[in-house]
C-alpha positions in Angstrom: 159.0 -9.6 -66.3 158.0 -7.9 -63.2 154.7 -5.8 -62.8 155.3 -2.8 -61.3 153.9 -1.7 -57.7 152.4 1.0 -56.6 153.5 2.9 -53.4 151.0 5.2 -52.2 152.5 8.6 -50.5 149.3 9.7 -49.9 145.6 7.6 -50.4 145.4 9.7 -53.4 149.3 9.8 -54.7 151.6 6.8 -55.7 154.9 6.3 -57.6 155.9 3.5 -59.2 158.5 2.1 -62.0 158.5 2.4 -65.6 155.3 1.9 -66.8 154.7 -0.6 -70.0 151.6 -0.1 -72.4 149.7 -2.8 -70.6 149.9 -1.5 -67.0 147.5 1.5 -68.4 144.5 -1.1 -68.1 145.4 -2.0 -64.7 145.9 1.7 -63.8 142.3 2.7 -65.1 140.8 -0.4 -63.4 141.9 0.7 -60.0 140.4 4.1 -60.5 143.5 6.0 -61.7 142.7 9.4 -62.8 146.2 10.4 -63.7 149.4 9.7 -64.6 153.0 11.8 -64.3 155.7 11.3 -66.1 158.9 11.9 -64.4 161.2 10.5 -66.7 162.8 12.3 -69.9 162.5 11.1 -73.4 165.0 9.0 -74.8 166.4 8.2 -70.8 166.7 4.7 -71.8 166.4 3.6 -75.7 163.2 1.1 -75.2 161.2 3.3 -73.0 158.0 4.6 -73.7 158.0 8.1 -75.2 155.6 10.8 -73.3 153.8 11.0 -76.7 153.2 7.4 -76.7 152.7 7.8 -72.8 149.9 10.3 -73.4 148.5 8.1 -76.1 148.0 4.5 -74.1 147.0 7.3 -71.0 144.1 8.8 -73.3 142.9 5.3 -74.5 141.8 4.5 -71.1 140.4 7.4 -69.7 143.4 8.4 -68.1 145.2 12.2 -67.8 148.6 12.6 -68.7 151.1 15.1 -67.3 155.1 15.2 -68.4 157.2 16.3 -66.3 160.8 15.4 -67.4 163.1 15.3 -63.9 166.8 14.7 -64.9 168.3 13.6 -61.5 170.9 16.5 -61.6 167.5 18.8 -61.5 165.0 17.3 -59.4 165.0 20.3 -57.2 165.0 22.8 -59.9 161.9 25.4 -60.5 160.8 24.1 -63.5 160.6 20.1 -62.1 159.4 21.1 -58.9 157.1 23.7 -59.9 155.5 21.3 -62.6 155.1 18.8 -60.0 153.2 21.4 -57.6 151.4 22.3 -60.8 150.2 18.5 -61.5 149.1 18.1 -57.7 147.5 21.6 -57.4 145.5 20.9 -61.4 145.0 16.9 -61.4 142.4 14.9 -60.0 143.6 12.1 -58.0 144.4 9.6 -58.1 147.5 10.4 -59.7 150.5 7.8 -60.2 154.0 9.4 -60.9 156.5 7.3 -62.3 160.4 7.1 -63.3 162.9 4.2 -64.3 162.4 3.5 -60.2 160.0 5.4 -58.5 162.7 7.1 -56.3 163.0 9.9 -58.4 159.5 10.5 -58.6 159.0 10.3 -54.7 161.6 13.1 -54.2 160.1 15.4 -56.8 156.5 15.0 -54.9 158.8 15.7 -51.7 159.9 18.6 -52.8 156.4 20.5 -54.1 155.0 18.9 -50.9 157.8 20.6 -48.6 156.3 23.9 -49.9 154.0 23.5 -48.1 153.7 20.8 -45.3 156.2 20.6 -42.5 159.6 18.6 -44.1 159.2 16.0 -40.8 156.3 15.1 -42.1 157.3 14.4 -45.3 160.2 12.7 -44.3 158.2 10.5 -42.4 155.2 9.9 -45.1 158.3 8.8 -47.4 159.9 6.5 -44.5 156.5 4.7 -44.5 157.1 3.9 -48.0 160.5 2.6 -47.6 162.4 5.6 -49.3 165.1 6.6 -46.5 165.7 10.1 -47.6 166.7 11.9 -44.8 169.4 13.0 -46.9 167.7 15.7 -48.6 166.4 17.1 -45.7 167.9 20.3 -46.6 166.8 20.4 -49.9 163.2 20.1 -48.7 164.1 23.0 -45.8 164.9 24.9 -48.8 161.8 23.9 -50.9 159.5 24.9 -47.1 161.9 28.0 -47.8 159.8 29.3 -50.7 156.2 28.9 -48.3 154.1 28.3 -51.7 151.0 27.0 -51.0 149.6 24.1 -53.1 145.8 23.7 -52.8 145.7 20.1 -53.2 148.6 18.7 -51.5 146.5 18.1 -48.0 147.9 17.9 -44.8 149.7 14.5 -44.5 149.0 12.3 -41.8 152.3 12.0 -40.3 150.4 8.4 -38.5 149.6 6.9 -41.3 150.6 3.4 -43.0 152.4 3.3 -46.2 150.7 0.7 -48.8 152.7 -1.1 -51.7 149.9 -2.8 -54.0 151.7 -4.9 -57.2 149.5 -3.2 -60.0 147.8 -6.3 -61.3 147.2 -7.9 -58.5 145.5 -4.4 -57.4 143.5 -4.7 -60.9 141.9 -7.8 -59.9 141.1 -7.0 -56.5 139.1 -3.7 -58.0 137.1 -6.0 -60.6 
């Protein structure tokens, strides 16, 4: 088995894959002060529930926010306004997650593009490696509704992307 990476959008936000009840350890070592479900309950049939989620979360210190994203309806109000929600109420750093990470990098787009310039975006997830210049006009739309989040930050459209494998992370931080 694999141990998921984490790809950091900003130094205080990262996505990553399914998370296991082990990588909650490795996600409190490095300082992780939140994590956000992106993926719906019962999306696969040996996933972890958000209830369980939330439980392994709380057992290490960690805050947990669920918001489902169904990928017919990561651009809807109620996903993207719960991911502007999460970024605007959690403390950082916060690690969103999915079956892939892709999912949860295009929801964080889309609350970001409220209020940072889409280019920008764009180019903060090309850093990454998420090519996703395809939904440029769903982000124009999203920089469309001009809502502010307080703690989105301005992005540094410079900037180097980071992809840290979560364990190897852990053991640095010890």
């Amino acid at each position: 088995m694999t141990e998921p990476a984490l790809t950091w959008l900003t130094p205080s936000f990262a996505v990553t894959t399914a998370l296991r009840p082990e990588d909650f350890a490795g996600l409190a070592a490095l300082g992780v002060k939140a994590v956000l479900s992106n993926r719906p309950d019962g999306e696969e049939p040996d996933q972890l529930s958000a209830a369980q989620e939330a439980a392994h979360a709380w057992r290490h210190g960690i805050k947990f926010r669920h918001v489902p994203a169904d990928k017919h309806e990561l651009f809807t109000d109620n996903v993207v306004d719960g991911m502007a929600d999460a970024l605007r109420e959690l403390d950082g750093p916060v690690v969103a997650h999915c079956k892939s990470g892709l999912r949860s990098a295009i929801v964080w787009a889309a609350a970001v593009a409220r209020s940072q310039p889409v280019d920008c975006v764009l180019a903060a997830l090309e850093r990454c490696g998420f090519d996703l210049d395809v939904i440029r006009d769903d982000l124009d739309a999203q920089a469309d509704r001009k809502r502010y989040l307080g703690h989105a930050g301005h992005l540094d459209c410079s900037g180097s992307a980071e992809v840290i494998p979560l364990i190897a992370a852990a053991r640095t931080a010890a």
